[in-house]
KOLZANU-265898 format. One record per atom (N, C-alpha, C): x, y, z; atom name; residue number from 1. Coordinates in steps of 0.001 Angstrom, whole numbers, plus 500000, padded with zeros to 6 digits. Each point is the difference from the previous one (the first is absolute). Layout:
BEGIN
R, X, Y, Z, CA, NUM
...
% end
This chain:
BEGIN
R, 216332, 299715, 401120, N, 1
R, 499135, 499245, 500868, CA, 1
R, 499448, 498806, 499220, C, 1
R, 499591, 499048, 500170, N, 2
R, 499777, 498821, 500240, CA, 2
R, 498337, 500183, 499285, C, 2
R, 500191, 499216, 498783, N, 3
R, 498533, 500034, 499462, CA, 3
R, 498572, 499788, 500972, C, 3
R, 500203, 498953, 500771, N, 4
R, 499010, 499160, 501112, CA, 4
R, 499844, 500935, 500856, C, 4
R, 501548, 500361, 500716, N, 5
R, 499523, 500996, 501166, CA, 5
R, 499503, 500779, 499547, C, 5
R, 500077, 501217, 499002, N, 6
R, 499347, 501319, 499592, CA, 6
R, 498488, 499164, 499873, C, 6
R, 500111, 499258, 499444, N, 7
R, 498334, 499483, 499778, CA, 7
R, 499302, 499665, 501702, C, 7
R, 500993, 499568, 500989, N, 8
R, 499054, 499091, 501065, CA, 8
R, 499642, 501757, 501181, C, 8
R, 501172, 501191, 498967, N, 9
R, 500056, 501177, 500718, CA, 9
R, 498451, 500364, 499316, C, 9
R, 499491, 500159, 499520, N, 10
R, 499002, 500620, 499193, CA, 10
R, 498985, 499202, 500681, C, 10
R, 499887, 499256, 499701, N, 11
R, 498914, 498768, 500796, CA, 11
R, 499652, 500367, 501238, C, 11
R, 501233, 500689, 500991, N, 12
R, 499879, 499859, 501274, CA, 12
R, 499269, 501245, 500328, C, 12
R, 500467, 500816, 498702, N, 13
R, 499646, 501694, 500302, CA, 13
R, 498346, 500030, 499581, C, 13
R, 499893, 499303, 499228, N, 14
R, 498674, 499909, 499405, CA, 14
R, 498615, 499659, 501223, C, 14
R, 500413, 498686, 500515, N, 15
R, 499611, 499540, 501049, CA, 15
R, 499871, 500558, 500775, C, 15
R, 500601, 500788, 501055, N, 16
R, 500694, 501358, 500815, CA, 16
R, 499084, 500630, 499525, C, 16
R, 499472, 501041, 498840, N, 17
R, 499127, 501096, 499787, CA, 17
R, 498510, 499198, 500064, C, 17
R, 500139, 498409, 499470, N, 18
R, 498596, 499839, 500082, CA, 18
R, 499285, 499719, 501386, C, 18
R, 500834, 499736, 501102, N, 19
R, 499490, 499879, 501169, CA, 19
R, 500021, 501081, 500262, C, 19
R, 500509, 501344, 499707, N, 20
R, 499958, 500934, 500465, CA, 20
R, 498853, 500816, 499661, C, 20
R, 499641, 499564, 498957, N, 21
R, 498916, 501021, 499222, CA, 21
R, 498601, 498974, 500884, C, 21
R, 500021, 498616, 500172, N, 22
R, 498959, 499393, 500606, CA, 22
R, 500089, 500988, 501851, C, 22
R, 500806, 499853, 500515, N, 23
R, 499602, 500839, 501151, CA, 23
R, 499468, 501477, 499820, C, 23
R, 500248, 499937, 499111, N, 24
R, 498888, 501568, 499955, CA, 24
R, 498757, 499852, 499828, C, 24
R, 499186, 498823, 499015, N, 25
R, 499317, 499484, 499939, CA, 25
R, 498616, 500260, 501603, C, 25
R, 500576, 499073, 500649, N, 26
R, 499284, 499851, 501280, CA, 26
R, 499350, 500792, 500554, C, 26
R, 501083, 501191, 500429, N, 27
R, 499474, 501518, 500805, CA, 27
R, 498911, 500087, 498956, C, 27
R, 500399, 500343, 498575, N, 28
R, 498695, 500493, 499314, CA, 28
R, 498218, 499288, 500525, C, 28
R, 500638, 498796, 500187, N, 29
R, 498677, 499451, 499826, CA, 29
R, 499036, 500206, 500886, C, 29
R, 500614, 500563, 501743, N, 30
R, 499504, 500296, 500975, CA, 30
R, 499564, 501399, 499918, C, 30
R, 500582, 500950, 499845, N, 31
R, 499338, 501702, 499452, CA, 31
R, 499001, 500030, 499034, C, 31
R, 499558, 501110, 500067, N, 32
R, 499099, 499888, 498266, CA, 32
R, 500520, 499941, 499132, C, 32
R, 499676, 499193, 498858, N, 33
R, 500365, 499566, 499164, CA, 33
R, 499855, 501106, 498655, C, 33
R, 501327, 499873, 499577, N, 34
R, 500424, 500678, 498547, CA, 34
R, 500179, 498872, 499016, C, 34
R, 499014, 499296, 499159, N, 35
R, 499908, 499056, 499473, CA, 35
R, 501146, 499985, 498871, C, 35
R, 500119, 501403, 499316, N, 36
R, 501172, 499715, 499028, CA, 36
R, 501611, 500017, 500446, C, 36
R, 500081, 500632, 500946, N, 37
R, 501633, 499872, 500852, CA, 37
R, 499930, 498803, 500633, C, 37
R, 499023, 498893, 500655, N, 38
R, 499641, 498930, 500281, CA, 38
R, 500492, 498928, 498906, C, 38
R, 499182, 500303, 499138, N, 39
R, 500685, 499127, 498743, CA, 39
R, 501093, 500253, 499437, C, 39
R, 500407, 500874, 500219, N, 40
R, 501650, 500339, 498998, CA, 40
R, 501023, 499229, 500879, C, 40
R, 500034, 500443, 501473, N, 41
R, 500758, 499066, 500203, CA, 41
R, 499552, 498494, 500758, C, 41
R, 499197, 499634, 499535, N, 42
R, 499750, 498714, 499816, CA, 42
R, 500883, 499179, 499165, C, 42
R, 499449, 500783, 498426, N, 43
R, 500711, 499718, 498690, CA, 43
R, 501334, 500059, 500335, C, 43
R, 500775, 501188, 500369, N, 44
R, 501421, 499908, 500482, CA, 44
R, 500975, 499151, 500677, C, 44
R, 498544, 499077, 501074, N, 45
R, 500808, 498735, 500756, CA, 45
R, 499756, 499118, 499421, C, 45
R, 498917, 499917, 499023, N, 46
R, 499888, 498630, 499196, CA, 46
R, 501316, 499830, 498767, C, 46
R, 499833, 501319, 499401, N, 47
R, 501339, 499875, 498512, CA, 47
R, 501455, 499893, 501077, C, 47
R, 500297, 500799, 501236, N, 48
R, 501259, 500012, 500375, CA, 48
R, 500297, 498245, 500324, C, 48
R, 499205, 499559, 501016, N, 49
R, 500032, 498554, 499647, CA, 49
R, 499734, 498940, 499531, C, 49
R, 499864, 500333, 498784, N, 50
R, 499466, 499109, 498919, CA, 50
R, 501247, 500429, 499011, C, 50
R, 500733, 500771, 500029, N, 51
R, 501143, 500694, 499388, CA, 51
R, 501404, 499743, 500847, C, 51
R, 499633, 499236, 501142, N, 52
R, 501138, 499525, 500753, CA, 52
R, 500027, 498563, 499385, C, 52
R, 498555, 499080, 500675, N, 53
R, 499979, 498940, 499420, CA, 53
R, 500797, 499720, 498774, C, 53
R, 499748, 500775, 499193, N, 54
R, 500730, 499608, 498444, CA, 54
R, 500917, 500551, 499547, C, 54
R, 500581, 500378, 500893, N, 55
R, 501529, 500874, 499370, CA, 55
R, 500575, 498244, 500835, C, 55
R, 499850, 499973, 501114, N, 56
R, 500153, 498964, 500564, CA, 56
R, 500297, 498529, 499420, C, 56
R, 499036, 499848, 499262, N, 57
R, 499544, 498713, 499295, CA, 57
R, 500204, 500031, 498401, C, 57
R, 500740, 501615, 500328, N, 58
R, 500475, 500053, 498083, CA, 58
R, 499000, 499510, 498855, C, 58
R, 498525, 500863, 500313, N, 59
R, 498961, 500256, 499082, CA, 59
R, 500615, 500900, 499278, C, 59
R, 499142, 499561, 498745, N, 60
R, 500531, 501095, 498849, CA, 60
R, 499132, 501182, 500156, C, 60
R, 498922, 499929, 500723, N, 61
R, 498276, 501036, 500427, CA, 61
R, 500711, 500975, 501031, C, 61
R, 501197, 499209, 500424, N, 62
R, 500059, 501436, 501629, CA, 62
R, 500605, 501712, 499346, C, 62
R, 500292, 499971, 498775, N, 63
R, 500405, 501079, 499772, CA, 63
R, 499106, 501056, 499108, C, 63
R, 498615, 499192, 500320, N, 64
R, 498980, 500980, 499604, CA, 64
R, 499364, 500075, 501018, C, 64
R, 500020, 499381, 501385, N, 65
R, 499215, 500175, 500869, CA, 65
R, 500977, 500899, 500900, C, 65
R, 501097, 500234, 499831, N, 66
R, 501243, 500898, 500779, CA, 66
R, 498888, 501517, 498882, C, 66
R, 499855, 500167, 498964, N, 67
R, 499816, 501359, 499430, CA, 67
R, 498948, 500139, 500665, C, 67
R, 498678, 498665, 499387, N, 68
R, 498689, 500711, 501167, CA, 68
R, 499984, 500492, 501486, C, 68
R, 501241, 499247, 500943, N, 69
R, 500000, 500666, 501072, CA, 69
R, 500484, 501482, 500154, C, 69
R, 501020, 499895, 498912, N, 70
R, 500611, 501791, 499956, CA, 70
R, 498358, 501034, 499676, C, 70
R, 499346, 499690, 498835, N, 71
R, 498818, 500907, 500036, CA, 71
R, 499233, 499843, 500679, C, 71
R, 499639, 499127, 501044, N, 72
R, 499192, 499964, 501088, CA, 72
R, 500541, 500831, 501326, C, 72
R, 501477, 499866, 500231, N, 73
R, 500599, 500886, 500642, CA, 73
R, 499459, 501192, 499966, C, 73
R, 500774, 500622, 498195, N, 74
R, 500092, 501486, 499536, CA, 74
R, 498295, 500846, 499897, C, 74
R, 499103, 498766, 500021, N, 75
R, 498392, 500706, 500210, CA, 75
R, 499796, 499819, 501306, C, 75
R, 500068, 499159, 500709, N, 76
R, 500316, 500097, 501804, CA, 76
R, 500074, 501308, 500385, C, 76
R, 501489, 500522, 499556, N, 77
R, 500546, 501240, 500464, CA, 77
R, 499232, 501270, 499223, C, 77
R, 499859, 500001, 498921, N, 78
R, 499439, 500954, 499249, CA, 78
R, 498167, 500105, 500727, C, 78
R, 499523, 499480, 500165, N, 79
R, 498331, 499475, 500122, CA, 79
R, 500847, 500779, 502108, C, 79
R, 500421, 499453, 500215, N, 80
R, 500102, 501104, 501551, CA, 80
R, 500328, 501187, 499809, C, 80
R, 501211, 500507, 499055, N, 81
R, 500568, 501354, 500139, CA, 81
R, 498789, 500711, 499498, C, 81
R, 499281, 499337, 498460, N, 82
R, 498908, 501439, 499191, CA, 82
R, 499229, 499685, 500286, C, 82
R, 499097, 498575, 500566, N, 83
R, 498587, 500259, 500168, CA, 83
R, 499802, 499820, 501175, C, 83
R, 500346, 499909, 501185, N, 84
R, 499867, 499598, 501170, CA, 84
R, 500916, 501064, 500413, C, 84
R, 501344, 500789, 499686, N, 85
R, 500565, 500653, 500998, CA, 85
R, 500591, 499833, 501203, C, 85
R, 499963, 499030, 500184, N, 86
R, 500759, 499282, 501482, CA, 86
R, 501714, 499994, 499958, C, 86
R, 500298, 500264, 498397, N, 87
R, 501258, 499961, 499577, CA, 87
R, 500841, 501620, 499431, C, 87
R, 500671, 500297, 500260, N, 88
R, 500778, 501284, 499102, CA, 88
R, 500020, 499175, 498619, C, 88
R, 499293, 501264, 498937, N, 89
R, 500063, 499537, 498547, CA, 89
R, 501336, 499567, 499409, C, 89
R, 500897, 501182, 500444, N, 90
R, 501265, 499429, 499184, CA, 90
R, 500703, 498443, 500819, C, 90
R, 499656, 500528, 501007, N, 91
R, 500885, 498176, 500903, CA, 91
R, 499221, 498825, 499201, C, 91
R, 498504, 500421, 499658, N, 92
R, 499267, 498672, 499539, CA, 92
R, 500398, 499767, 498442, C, 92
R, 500641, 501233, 499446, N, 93
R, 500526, 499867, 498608, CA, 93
R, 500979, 499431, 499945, C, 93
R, 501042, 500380, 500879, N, 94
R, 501314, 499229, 499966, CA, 94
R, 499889, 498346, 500667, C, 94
R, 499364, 499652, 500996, N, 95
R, 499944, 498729, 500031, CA, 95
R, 499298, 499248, 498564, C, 95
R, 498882, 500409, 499503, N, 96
R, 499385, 499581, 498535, CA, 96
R, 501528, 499776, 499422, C, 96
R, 500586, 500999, 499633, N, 97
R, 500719, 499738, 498842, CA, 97
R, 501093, 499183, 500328, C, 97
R, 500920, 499651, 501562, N, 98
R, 500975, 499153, 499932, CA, 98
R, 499103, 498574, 499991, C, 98
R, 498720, 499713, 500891, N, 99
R, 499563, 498639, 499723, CA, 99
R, 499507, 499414, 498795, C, 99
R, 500059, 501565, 499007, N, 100
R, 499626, 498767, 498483, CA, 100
R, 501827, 500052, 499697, C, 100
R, 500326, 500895, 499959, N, 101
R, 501424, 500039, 499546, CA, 101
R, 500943, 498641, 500685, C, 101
R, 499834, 499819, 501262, N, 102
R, 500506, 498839, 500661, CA, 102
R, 499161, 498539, 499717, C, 102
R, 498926, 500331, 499798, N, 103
R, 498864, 498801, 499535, CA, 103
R, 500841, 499056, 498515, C, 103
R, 499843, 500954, 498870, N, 104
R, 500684, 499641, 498789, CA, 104
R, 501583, 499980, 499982, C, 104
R, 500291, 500132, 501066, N, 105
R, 501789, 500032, 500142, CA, 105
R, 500125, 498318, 500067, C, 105
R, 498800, 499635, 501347, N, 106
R, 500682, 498824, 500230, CA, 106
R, 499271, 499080, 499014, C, 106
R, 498480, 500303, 499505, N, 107
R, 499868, 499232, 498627, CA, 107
R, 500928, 499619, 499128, C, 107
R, 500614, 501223, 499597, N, 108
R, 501132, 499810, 498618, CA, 108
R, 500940, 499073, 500919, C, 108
R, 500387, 500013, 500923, N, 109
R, 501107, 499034, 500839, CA, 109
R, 499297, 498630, 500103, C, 109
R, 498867, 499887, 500378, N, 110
R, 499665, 498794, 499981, CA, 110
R, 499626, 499212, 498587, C, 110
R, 499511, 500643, 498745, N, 111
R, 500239, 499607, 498806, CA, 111
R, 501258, 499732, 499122, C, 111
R, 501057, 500958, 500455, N, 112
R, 501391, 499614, 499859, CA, 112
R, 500591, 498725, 500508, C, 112
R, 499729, 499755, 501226, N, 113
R, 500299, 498668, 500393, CA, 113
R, 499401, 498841, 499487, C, 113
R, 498886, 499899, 499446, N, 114
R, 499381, 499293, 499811, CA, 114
R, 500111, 499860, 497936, C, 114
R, 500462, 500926, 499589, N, 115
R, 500659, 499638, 498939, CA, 115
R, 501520, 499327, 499812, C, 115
R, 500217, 500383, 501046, N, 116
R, 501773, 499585, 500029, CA, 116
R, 500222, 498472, 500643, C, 116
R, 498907, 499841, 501076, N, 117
R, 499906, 498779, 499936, CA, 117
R, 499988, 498630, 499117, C, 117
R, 498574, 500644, 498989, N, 118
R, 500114, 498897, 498967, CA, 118
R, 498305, 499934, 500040, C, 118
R, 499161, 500323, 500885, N, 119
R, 498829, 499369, 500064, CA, 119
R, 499112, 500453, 498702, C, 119
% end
C-alpha cells in the first residue's frame, strides 16, 4: 500500500473515532453528569482529532498524541468496567489492551514513516 494512502487511511480513521467519541459527548451533558467519564471522552475527541489533524499534515507530535488517545481509550474502558461497572471487567480488559496495543502499533508506523521519509 501506498505510503499517503495508509497515512490519509489513518487520518480518516482517526477523525471517524473523534467525531464519534464527540457524539457521546452530548447525551452526557443532558443526564446527570459523571464529570470524569465526561472528561475522558472529551479528551478522546480532542487527541482523536488532533491526531487526525497531524497524521494528516505529517506532524512529527501526532504519534504521541495517537498513544495519549490509546490511554485515554484503555482508562475510558477500564474507569467503566472497575469503577463504574456499566462494563463486563474482562470485555473492559480486553478493549484496554488492544487500544494501547493498536495505539503504539500505529505510533511505531507513523514514526517509521516519518524516518524513512527524511524529516
Amino acid at each position: 500500500m501506498n505510503r499517503s494512502t495508509a497515512l490519509l487511511l489513518i487520518a480518516v480513521a482517526l477523525a471517524g473515532y473523534g467525531v464519534y467519541a464527540a457524539s457521546d459527548v452530548l447525551p452526557m451533558l443532558v443526564g446527570p453528569p459523571m464529570p470524569v467519564l465526561l472528561v475522558l471522552f472529551v479528551v478522546q475527541a480532542v487527541c482523536a482529532l488532533a491526531a487526525a489533524f497531524g497524521v494528516w499534515r505529517h506532524q512529527r507530535w501526532a504519534a504521541g498524541v495517537v498513544v495519549c488517545l490509546g490511554v485515554c481509550v484503555a482508562v475510558t474502558w477500564l474507569f467503566e468496567g472497575f469503577i463504574l461497572g456499566i462494563v463486563a471487567y474482562l470485555r473492559a480488559l480486553l478493549v484496554a489492551v488492544i487500544a494501547l496495543i493498536l495505539a503504539l502499533a500505529v505510533a511505531r508506523y507513523l514514526n517509521s514513516q516519518r524516518h524513512s521519509v527524511g524529516d
